[in-house]
N, C-alpha and C positions, 0 to 999 in steps of 0.2 A: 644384386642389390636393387631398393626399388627408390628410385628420386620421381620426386614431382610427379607421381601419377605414370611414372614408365617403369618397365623392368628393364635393368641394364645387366645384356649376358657379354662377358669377353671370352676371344678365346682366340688360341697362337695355332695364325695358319703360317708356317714355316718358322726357321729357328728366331726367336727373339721378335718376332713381327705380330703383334699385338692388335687385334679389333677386337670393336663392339658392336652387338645388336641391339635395337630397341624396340621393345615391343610395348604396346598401354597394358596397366597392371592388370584394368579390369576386361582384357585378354579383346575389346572389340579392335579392329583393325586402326590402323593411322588411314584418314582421308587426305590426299594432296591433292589440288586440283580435280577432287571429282574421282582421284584412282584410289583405290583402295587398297593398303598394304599390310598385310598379316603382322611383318615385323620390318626392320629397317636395317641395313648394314652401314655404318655411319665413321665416317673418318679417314683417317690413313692407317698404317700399320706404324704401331709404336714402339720402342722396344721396353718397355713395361705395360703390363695390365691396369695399374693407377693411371698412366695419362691416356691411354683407350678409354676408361672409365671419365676422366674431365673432361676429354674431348664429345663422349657421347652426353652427358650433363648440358654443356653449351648447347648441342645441337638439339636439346630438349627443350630449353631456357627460348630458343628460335622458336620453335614447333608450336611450345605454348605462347609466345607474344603474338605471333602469326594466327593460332585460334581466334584471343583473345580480338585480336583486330578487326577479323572477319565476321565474329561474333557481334561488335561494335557496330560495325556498317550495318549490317545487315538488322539490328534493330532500330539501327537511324533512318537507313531507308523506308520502312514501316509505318514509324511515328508518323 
């Protein structure tokens, strides 16, 4: 599924234990601190694939207020 600009892949590494991947839709890498990551493995292990899915959404909802911020600064330092 794709939320907010990320693709969200799950998938069950042992019985009933549940993660998600995130990768940006438009496939360039996630920046963190200057590293640059293909795709992300994000959360705990759920035992459904829906709350791997809300658990990576959150961690999306971070990523992008986290842009958004740095984005902010970084044009105020500018001005």
């Amino acid at each position: 599924m794709i939320y907010d600009g990320f693709l969200i892949m799950t998938f069950e590494a042992g019985r009933s234990l549940w993660h998600a991947k995130i990768r940006r839709a438009d496939l360039k890498p996630v920046i963190i601190d200057g590293v640059s990551f293909p795709e992300l493995e994000v959360g705990f292990a759920w035992s459904d694939p829906h709350a791997a899915i809300e658990d990576a959404k959150t961690r999306i909802d971070y990523l992008n207020q986290r842009c958004a911020n740095v984005d902010l600064m970084r044009e105020t330092a500018h001005a």
